[in-house]
N, C-alpha and C positions, 0 to 999 in steps of 0.2 A: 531189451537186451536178450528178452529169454531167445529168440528167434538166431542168434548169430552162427550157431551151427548150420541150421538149411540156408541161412542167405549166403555164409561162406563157403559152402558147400557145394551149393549151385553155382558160384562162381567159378573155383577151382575145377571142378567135375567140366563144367564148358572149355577152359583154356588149355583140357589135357591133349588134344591131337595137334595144336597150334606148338604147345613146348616138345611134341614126341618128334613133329616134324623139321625143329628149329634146329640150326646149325650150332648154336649156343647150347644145346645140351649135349649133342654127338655121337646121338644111338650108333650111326654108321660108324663112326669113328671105335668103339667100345665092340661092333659084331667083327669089324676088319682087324682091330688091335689088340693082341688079348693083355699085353701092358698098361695098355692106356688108362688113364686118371682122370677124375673130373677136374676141372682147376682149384674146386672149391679143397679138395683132399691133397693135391698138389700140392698147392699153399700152405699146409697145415702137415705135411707130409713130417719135416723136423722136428714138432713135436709133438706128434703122434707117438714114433718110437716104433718099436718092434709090438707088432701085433698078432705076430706068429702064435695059432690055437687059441687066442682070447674069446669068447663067448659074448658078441655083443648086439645091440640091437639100437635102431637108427629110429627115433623118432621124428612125424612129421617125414616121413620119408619123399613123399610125393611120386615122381615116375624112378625113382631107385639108381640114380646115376652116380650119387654118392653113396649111398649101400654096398653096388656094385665094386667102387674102387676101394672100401673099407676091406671087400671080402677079397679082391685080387691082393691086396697086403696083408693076408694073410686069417684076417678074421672069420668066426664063423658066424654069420649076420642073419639077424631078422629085420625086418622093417614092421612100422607100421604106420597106417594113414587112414583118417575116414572118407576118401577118396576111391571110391570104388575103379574109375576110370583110370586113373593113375595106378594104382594096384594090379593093373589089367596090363599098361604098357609096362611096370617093372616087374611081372612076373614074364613076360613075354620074351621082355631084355634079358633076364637071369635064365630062361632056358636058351636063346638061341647065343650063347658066351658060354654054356656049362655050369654057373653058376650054381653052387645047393645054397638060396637061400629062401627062408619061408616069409610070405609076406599078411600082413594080419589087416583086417577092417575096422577102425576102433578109434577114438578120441585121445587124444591124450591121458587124460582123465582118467581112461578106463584103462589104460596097461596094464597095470597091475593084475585086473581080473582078466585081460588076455594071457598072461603070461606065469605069471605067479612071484612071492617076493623074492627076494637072494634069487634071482634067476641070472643074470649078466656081471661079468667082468668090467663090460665097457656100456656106457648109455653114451649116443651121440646125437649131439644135437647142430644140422646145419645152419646156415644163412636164411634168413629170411624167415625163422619159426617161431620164435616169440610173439612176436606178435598179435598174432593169432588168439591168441590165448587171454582171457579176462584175469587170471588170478594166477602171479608169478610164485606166489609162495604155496598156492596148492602141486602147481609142479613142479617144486622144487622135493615137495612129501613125497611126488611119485615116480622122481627119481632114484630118490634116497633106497624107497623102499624095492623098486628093480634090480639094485645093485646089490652084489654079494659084499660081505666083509671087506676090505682091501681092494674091490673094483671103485671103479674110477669114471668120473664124467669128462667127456669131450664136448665142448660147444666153440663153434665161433659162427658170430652174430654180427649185427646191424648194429653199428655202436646208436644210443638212445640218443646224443647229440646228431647223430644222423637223421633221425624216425622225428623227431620236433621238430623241421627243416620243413618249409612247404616246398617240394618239387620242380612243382609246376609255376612257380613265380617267374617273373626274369631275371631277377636277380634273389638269390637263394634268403628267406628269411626265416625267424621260427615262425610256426603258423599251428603248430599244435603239441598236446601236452608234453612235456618230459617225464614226471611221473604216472605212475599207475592210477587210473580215477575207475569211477564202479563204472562209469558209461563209456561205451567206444566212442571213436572216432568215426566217423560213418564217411567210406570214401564211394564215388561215382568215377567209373571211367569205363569207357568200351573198349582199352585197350588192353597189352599185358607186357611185360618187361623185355619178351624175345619180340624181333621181327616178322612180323607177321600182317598180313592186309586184312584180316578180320577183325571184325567189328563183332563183338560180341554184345548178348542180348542182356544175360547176366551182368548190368555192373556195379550193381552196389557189394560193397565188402563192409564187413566192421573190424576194428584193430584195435589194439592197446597196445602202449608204450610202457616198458619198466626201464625204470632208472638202474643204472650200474649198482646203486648203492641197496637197492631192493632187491633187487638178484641176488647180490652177494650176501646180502644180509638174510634172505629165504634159504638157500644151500645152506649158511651155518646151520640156522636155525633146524634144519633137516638133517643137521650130524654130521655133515659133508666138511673137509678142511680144506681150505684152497690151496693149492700146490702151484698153480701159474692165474696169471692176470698179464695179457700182454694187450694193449690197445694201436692200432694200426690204419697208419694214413691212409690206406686201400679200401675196395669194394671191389666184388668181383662182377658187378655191374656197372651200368653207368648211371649212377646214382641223382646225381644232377646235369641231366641233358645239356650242352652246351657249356659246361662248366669242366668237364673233366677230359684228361686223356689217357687213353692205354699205354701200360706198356704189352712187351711181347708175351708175356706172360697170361694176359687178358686179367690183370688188375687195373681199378680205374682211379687215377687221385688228379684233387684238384689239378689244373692246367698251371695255377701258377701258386705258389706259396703253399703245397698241401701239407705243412705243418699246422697250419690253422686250424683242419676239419682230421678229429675222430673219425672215421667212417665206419670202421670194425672192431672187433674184441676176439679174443679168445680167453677161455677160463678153461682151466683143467680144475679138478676138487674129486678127492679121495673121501671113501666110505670108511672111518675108521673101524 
């Protein structure tokens, strides 16, 4: 496991021109429109709230396309990512939009010595970043301690009954863990989640799964009090190929019965 930062790393870092050039994320869309929103910020737009002057910062940023629309509503945003490549497209995107936001090179882990503690009003955390990560209650301590008195966490996530789902089956089954284990999941694919005809050389990843009730239970434990818990038959992907459909929105829920499947979450949780 010591190795999961350079093998996810080198993954990520290869799939960054593939998502900069993907119509799924909409650079062009974001330099032509200076309103324009990610869907992932869209979605999440009503209970976000008024984020007029908040001081926050986006972790796991990746190419900054939700950073970006955090700071068009108003906030004044950092990111951060240990994606160099990625850092490079959203520093790119945030000048050629106007954008003042700074972007940092760093692990999750380390924020804190990127930035320093009581530094943020808002810590945000998108779609698809948990994951990532081996131990949900150590970043729950480096949340805690990013945020000021009274600031506040944003996340919406990959509900974990999603992330235990094998994908790639034909018919959707569990195929891997729901809670947190010390050892990743170790996935193999040459592909990436946008459209794309490359084949990439990088494809192993490793991941971890936290249970809803581990998360929530690491924020307390971090001094954090939960203010919202909302869980949501969507994904702003297409989570199981052949299983789901869009709406206009570019949300994807099961085809038929998607009250069956969790797909997503959102948690809010205040620094008291």
């Amino acid at each position: 496991m010591d190795d999961y930062i350079a093998v996810n790393k080198a993954n990520w870092d290869e799939r960054v021109p593939a998502h900069t050039a993907s119509a799924g994320y909409g650079l062009d869309r974001f330099l032509a429109e200076p309103g324009f929103l990610s869907g992932v910020v869209r979605f999440d737009r009503p209970r976000l709230g008024d984020l007029t002057g908040l001081r926050g910062v986006h972790l796991q940023c990746h190419i900054g396309t939700d950073t970006l629309s955090l700071a068009r509503l108003g906030a004044r945003m950092s990111g951060l990512d240990f994606s160099a490549p990625a850092l490079a497209t959203a520093r790119t995107l945030a000048a050629g939009t106007g954008a003042n936001i700074d972007y940092h090179e760093a692990t999750v882990y380390d924020a804190v010595d990127v930035f320093g503690a009581d530094s943020f009003d808002l810590v945000y955390t998108g779609v698809g970043a948990l994951c990532w990560l081996p131990d949900v209650t150590k970043w729950a301590r480096v949340v805690a301690e990013l945020l000021r008195p009274g600031g506040r966490l944003f996340i919406r996530e990959g509900h974990p009954m999603l992330w235990a789902l094998d994908q790639r089956a034909e018919q959707p089954r569990l195929g891997y863990p729901y809670f947190e284990l010390a050892e990743p999941s170790v996935y193999i694919a040459s592909g990436t989640y946008v459209e794309t005809d490359v084949e990439f050389t990088h494809a192993v990843s490793h991941s971890w799964n936290h249970g809803l009730g581990e998360i929530i239970t690491a924020l307390m434990a971090a001094g954090l009090r939960l203010t919202q818990f909302v869980e949501h038959d969507s994904a702003p992907w297409d989570a199981l190929p052949g299983h789901m459909v869009a709406d206009d929105a570019g949300e994807w829920r099961l085809r038929t019965e998607p009250e069956r499947l969790a797909a997503t979450y959102t948690i809010q949780a205040v620094k008291e």
